[in-house]
N, C-alpha and C positions, 0 to 999 in steps of 0.2 A: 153179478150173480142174481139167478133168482130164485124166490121159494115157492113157484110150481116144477118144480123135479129137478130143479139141478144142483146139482152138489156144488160146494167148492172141493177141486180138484189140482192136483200139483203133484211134483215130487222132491224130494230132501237125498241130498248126497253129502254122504262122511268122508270129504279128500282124508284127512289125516286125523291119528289121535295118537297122545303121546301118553303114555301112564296106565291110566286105570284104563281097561276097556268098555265101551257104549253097555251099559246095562237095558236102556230102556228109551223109546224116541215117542213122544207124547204130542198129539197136538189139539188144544182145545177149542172152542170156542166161547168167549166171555159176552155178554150184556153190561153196556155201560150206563144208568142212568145220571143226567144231571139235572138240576131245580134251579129257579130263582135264592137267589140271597135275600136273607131275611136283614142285609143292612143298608144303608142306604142307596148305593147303587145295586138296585132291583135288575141291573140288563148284565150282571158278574153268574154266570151259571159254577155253581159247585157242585163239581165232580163226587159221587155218591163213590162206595167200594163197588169193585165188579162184579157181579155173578157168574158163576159159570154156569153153564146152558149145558155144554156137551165136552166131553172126552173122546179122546181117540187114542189107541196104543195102535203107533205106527210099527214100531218094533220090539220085540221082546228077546235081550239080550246081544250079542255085540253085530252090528252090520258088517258085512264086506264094504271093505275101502269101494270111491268110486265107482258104486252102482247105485242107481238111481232106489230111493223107498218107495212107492208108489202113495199117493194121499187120494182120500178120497171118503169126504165126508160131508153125508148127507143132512139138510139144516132142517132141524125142529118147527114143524108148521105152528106147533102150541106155545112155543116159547121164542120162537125170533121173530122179529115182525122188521119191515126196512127203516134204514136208520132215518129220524124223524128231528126235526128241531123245529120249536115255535120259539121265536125270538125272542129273548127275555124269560121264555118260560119255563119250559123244558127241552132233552135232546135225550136220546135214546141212540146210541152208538156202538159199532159190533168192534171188538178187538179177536186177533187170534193168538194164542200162543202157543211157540214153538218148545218143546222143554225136551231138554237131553237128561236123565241120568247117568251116572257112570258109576263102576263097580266100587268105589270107596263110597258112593251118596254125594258124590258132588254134582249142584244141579245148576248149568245152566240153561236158561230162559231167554228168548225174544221175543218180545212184543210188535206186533204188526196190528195198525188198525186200518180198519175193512169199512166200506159203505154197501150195504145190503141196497139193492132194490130192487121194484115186483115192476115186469114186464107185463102188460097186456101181451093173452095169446095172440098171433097172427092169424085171422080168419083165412081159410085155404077161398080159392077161387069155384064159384061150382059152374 
């Protein structure tokens, strides 16, 4: 993907659900940074907590079975930048998350992680 205009783009399909029904289909996107260890192996990068950058409400209350949700979410030029590591130093890395509510508040969540990177434009021919 890259952050001169393209989105990351997909869609999310509900084969089945038993119980409560889909209240809400969420999909974020998180910033992961990590850092050197301040012990003695200096080349162990520790995982920081994640930020979140952005939300999306894919859906608002229960989907039809078996049709596709459409996604489609454009990435923050001011806060995501492509995912970076200097060895030993630090790493900067993108996660996305999937998150279903359901009408009782039960939530689950999948984590997917993402490698952002920035394409050079293609110069047209003149």
């Amino acid at each position: 993907m890259s952050l001169r205009g393209l989105p990351l783009t997909g869609e999310l399909v509900v084969e089945e659900c038993e119980g409560a029904p889909v209240r809400s289909v969420e999909v974020q996107l998180l910033r992961v940074e990590s850092t050197s260890s301040a012990s003695s192996d200096s080349s162990v990068l520790v995982r920081r907590p994640a930020s979140e950058v952005q939300t999306l409400q894919a859906a608002d209350g229960d989907v039809a079975r078996n049709s596709p949700v459409p996604l489609h979410m454009a990435l923050p030029r001011r806060f995501a930048c492509e995912s970076t590591e200097v060895a030993g130093v630090f790493a900067v890395d993108f996660e996305i998350n999937v998150v279903v509510v359901f009408g009782d508040n039960f939530v689950v969540a999948e984590n997917i992680p993402i490698t952002v990177v920035r394409h050079e434009a293609k110069k047209q021919a003149e």
